[in-house]
C-alpha positions as CSV (number, residue, x, y, z in Angstrom):
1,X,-9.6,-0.3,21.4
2,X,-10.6,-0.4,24.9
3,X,-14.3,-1.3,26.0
4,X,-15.6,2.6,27.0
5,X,-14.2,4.2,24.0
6,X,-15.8,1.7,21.7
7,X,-19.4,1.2,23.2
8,X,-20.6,4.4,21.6
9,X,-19.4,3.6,18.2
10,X,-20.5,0.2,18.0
11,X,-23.7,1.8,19.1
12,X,-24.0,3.8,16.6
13,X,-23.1,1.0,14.3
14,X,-25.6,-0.9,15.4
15,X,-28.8,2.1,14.7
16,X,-27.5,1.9,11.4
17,X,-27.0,-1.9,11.1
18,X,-31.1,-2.0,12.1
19,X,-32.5,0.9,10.0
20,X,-29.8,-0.4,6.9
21,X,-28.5,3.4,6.2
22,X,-24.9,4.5,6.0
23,X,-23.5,6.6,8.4
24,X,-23.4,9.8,6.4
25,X,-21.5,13.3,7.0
26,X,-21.2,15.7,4.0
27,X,-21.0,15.0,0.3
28,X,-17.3,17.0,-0.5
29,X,-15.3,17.4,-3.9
30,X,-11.2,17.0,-4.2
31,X,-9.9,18.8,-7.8
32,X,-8.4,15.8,-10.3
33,X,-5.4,17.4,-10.7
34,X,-4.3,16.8,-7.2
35,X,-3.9,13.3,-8.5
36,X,-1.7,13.9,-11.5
37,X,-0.1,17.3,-11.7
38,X,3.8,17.3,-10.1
39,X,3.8,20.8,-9.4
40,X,1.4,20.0,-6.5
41,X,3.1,17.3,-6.1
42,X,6.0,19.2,-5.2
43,X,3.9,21.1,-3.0
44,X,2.9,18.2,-1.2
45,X,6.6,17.0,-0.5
46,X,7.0,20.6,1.2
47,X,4.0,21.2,3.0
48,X,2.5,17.7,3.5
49,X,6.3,15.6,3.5
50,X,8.7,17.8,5.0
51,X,9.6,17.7,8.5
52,X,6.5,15.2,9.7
53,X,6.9,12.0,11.5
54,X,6.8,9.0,9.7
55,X,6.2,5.4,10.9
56,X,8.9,3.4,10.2
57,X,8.1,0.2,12.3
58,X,6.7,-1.2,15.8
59,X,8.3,-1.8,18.5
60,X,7.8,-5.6,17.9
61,X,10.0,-5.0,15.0
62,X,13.4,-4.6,17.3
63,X,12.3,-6.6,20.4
64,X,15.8,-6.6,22.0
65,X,19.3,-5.0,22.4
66,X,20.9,-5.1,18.7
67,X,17.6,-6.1,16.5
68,X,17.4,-4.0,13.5
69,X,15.3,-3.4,10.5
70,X,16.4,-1.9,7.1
71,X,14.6,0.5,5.4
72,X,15.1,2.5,2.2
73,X,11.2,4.3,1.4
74,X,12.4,7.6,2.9
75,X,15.2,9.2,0.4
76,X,17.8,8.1,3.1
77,X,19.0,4.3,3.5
78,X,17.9,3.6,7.0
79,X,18.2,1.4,10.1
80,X,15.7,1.0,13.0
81,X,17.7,-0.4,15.6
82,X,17.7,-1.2,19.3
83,X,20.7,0.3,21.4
84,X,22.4,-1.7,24.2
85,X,20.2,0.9,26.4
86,X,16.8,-0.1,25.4
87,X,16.1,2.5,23.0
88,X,14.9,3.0,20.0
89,X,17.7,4.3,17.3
90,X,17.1,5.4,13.8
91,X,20.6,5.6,11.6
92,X,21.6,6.6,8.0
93,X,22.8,3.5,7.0
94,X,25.8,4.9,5.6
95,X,29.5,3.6,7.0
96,X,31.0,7.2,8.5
97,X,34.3,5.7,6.1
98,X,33.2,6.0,2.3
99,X,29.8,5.7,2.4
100,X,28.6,1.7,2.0
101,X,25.3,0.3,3.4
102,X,26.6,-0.6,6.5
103,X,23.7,-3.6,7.2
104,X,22.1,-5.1,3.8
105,X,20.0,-7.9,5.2
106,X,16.3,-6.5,6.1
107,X,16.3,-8.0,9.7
108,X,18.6,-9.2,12.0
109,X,19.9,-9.0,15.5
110,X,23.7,-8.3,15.8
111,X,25.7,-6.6,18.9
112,X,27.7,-5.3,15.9
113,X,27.4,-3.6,12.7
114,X,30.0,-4.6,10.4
115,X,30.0,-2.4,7.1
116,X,31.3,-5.2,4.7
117,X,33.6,-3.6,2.3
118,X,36.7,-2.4,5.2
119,X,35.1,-3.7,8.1
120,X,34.2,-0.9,10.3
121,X,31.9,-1.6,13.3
122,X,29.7,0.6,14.9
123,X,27.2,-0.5,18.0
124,X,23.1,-0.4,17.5
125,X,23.1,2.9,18.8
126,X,26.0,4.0,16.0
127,X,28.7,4.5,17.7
128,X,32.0,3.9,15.9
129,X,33.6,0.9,17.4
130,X,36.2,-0.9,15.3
131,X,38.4,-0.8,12.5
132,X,41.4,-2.8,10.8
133,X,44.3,-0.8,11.1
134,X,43.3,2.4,13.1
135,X,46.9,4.2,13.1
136,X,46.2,5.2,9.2
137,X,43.1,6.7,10.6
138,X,44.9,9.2,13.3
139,X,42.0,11.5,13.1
140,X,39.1,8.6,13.8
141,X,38.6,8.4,17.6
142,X,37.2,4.5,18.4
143,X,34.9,4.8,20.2
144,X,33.5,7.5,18.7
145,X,31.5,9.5,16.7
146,X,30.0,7.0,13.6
147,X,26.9,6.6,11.7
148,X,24.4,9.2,11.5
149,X,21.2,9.3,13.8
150,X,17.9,11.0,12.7
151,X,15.2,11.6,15.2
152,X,13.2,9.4,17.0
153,X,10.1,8.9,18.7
154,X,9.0,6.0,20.5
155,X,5.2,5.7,21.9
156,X,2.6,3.1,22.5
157,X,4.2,0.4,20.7
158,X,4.7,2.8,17.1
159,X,8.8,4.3,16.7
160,X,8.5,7.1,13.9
161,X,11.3,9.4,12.6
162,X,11.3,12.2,10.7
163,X,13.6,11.5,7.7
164,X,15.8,14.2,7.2
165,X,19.3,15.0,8.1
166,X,19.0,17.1,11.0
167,X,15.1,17.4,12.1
168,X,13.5,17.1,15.2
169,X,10.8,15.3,16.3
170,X,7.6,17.0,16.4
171,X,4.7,16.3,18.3
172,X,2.7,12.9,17.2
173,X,-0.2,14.2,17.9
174,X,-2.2,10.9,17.9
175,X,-4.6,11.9,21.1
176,X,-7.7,9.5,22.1
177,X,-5.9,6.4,19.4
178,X,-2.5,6.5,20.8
179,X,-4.7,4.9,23.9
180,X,-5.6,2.4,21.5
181,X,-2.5,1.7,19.7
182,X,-1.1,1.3,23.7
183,X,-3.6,-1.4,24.3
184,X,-3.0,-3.4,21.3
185,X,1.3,-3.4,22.4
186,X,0.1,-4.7,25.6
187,X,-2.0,-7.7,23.6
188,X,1.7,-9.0,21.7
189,X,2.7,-9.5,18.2
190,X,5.1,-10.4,16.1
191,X,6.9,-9.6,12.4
192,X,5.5,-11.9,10.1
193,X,6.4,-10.8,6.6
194,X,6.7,-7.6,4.5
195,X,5.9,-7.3,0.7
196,X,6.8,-4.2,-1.6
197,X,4.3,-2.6,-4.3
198,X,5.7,-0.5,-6.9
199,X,2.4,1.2,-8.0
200,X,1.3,3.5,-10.9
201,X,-1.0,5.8,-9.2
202,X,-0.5,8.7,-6.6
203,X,0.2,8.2,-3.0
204,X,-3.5,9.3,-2.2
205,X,-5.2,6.9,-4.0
206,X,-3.7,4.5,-2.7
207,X,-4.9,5.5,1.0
208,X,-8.5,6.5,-0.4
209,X,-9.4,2.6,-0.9
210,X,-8.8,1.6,2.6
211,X,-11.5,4.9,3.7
212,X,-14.5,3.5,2.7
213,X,-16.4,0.6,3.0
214,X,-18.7,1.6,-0.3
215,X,-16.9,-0.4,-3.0
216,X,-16.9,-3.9,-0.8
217,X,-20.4,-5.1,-1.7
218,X,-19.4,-4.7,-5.5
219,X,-15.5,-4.6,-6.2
220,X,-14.8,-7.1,-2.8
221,X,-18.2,-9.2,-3.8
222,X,-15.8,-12.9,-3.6
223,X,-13.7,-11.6,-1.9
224,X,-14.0,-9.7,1.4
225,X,-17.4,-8.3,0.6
226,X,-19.4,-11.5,2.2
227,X,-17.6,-10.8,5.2
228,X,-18.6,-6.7,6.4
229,X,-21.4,-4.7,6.0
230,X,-22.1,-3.1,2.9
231,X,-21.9,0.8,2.7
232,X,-21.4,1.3,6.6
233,X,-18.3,3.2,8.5
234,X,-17.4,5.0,11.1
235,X,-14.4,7.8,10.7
236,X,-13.2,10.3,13.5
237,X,-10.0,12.6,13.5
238,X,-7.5,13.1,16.1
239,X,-5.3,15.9,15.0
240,X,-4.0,15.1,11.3
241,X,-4.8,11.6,12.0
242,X,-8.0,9.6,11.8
243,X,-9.9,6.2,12.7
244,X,-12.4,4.5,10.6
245,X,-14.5,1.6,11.8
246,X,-16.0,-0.6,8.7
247,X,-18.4,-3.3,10.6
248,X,-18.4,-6.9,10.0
249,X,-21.9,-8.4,9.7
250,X,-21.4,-9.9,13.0
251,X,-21.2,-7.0,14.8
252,X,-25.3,-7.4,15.4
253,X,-24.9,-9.9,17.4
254,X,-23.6,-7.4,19.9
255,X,-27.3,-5.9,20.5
256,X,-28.3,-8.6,22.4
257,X,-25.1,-8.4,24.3
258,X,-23.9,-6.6,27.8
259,X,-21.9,-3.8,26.3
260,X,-19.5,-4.5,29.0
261,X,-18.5,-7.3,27.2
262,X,-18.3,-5.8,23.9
263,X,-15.1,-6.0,21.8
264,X,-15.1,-3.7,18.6
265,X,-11.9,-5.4,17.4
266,X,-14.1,-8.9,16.6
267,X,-16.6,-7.4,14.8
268,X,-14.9,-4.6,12.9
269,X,-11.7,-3.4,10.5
270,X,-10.0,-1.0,12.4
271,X,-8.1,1.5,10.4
272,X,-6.1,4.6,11.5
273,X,-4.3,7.1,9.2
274,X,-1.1,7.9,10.7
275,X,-0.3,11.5,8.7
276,X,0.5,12.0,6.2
277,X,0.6,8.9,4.3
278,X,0.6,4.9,7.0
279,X,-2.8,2.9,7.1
280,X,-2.8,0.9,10.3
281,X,-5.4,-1.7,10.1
282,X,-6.2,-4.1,12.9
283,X,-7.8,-7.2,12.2
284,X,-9.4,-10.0,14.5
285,X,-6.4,-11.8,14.5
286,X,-3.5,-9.6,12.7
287,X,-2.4,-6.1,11.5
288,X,-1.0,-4.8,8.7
289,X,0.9,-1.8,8.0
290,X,0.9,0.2,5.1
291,X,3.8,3.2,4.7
292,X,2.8,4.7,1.7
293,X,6.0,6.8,-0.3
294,X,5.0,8.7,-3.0
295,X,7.6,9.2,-5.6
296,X,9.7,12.4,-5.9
297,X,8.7,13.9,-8.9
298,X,6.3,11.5,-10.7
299,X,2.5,12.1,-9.3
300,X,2.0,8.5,-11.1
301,X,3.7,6.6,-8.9
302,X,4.2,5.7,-5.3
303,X,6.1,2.8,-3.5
304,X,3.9,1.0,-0.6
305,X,5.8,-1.6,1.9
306,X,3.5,-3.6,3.5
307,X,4.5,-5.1,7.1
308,X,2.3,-8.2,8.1
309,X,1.9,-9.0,12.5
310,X,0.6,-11.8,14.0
311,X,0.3,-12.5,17.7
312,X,3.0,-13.6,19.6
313,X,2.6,-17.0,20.3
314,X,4.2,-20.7,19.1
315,X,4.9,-21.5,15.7
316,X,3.4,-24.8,14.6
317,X,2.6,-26.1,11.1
318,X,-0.9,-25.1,11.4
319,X,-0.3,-21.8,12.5
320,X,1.8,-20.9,9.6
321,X,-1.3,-22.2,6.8
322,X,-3.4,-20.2,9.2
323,X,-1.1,-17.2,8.4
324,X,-0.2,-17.9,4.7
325,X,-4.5,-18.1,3.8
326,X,-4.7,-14.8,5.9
327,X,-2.1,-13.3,3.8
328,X,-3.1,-15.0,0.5
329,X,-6.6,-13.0,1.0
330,X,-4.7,-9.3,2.2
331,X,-2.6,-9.6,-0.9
332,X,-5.1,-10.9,-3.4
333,X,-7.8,-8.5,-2.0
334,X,-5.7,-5.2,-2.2
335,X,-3.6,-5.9,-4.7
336,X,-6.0,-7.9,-7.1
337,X,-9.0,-6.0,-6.5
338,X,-8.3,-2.4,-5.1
339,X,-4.6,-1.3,-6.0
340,X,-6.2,-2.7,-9.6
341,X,-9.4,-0.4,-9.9
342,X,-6.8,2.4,-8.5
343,X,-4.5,2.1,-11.5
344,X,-7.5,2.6,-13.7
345,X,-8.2,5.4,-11.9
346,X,-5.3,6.8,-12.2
347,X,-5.1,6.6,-15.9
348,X,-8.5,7.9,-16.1
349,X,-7.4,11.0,-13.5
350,X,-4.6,11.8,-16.0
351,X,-6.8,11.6,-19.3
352,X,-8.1,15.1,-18.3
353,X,-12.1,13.5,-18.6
354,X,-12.7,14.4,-15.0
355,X,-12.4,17.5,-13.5
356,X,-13.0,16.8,-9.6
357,X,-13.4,13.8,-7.6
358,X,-16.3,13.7,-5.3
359,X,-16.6,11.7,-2.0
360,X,-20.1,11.1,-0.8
361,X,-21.8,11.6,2.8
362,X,-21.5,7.8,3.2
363,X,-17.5,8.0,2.6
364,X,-17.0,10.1,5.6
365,X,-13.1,8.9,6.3
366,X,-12.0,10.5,2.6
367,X,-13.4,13.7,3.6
368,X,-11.1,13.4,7.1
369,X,-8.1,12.6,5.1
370,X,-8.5,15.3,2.6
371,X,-9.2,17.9,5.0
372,X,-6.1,17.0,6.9
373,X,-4.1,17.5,3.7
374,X,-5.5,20.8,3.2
375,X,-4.9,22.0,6.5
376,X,-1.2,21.1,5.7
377,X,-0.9,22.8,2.6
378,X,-2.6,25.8,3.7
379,X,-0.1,26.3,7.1
């Protein structure tokens, strides 16, 4: 985040770093049964789901003509790709010949895509361009028409797709943070690692940890809790989207500071909401992105895939026990600690013993979130 969007946050951080009181909206309540019951589940697919933009990766993930990425979280086996042109391509990765997984590896840079049972090829951008023995094939022009492409949308270093056979790309909508997101592209970073959780919870629960800063003095107390302070955020919404500052407890050295020279990133968790269902969190020295998937018919469980970037710079020994303690502590932390208090809550959501859920004033990001799934399931 630039410098003269984020004075008046940290400032406002900063009153409530001295006085030692939250940063509190309104206290709001969320019915239980949006956790566990698939009917609304099913609702959510259709209203909350269907049709919106999802991210899929960064533009780091596919820095040149031919990179690619795999992905199957959507319903549809996918590739990210970049086209001999530049651009950003998003295929079903399905061979146009009987249907194979064209590409199986999760990364990889190749001019061509070589579907490994009959060999057809097809360019980054999908475009059929080989196959063994075409005159059995009179009706398959080469080049020609290939693998299936799903809309795209790249912007400020994020490429998102909606994934569905046939849908176009609405509008992202990300306003003030797609400034942010911008600056950070310009900054450099690099793929580092991805890990998969198969989770027994619902999709929101899994977002709700990372939207408050309440449970780090007790659940994060060894953990991450020594490093931010306790019961303190900051949450805005841009559209469907949102932005949550949680402070580190160095962010008061700022105050004796020019706030020309302030930088929010060093002294704060950024995390963004990318509707409906990607946490975006920028760290001093990494970022992290969560797509969150919940499952099609079970509210009790969800897929996450975590992607880990680090900046752009030399790999050395050190650097990579730099990065392996930094992920040690993100996995650890979320999955140890939160994603473990969320699958008792979700067992206690679905004993029927609680009939609503309620966010206080000092949890000001859930309330954001919540309201931007009501506003979806309400158009």
């Amino acid at each position: 985040m630039r410098n003269e969007a984020a004075q008046p946050i940290i400032r406002t951080l900063l009153d409530h770093v001295a006085t030692g009181e939250p940063w509190r909206t309104t206290e709001t309540t969320v019915p239980a049964y949006e956790y566990t019951d698939p009917d609304h589940l099913a609702l959510e697919h259709e209203k909350v789901f269907k049709g919106q933009p999802q991210l899929i990766g960064l533009s780091v993930d596919i820095p040149e003509p031919g990179s690619y990425v795999t992905r199957d979280q959507f319903g549809l086996p996918l590739i990210l790709s970049r086209g001999d042109d530049g651009q950003a391509h998003v295929l079903a990765n399905v061979c146009a010949h009987r249907g194979a997984e064209v590409l199986t590896a999760q990364r990889g840079c190749e001019r061509r895509f070589t579907c490994p049972y009959h060999a057809w090829a097809y360019s980054p951008d999908g475009t059929h361009v080989g196959l063994p023995d075409p005159t059995s094939f009179p009706s398959v022009a080469v080049p020609g028409p290939g693998m299936v492409e799903l809309a795209v949308a790249e912007e400020n270093g994020l490429i998102f797709t909606v994934p569905e056979l046939g849908a176009t790309m609405p509008d992202l909508q990300l306003g003030p943070m797609a400034d942010d997101f911008d600056h950070l592209a310009s900054l450099g970073t690099r793929h580092w690692r991805t890990y998969r959780f198969d989770l027994a919870m619902n999709w929101k629960l899994v977002v709700d940890t990372f939207l408050e800063g309440y449970h780090f003095a007790y659940l994060h107390k060894s953990t991450v809790g020594p490093i931010f302070v306790p019961n303190l955020g900051f949450a805005e919404r841009f559209g469907p989207h949102l932005r949550e500052v949680l402070a580190r407890r160095t962010i008061g050295e700022l105050a004796d500071q020019d706030p020309e020279t302030w930088d929010i990133v060093e002294h704060s968790a950024l995390v963004y909401v990318l509707f409906p269902a990607t946490v975006y969190v920028i760290n001093i020295d990494h970022v992290e992105t969560w797509r969150v998937h919940p499952h099609p018919t079970d509210p009790g469980l969800t897929v996450v895939d975590l992607d880990f970037y680090v900046p752009d710079g030399p790999i050395t020994e050190s650097s990579e026990r730099h990065w392996e303690l930094n992920w040690k502590l993100t996995i650890d932390t979320v999955r140890d600690e939160d994603l473990e208090a969320m699958a008792g809550a979700q067992r206690g959501l679905a004993s029927g013993a609680l009939e609503k859920l309620t966010f206080g004033a000092n949890e000001p990001a859930l309330a954001l979130f919540h309201q931007s799934i009501n506003d979806a399931l309400s158009s």
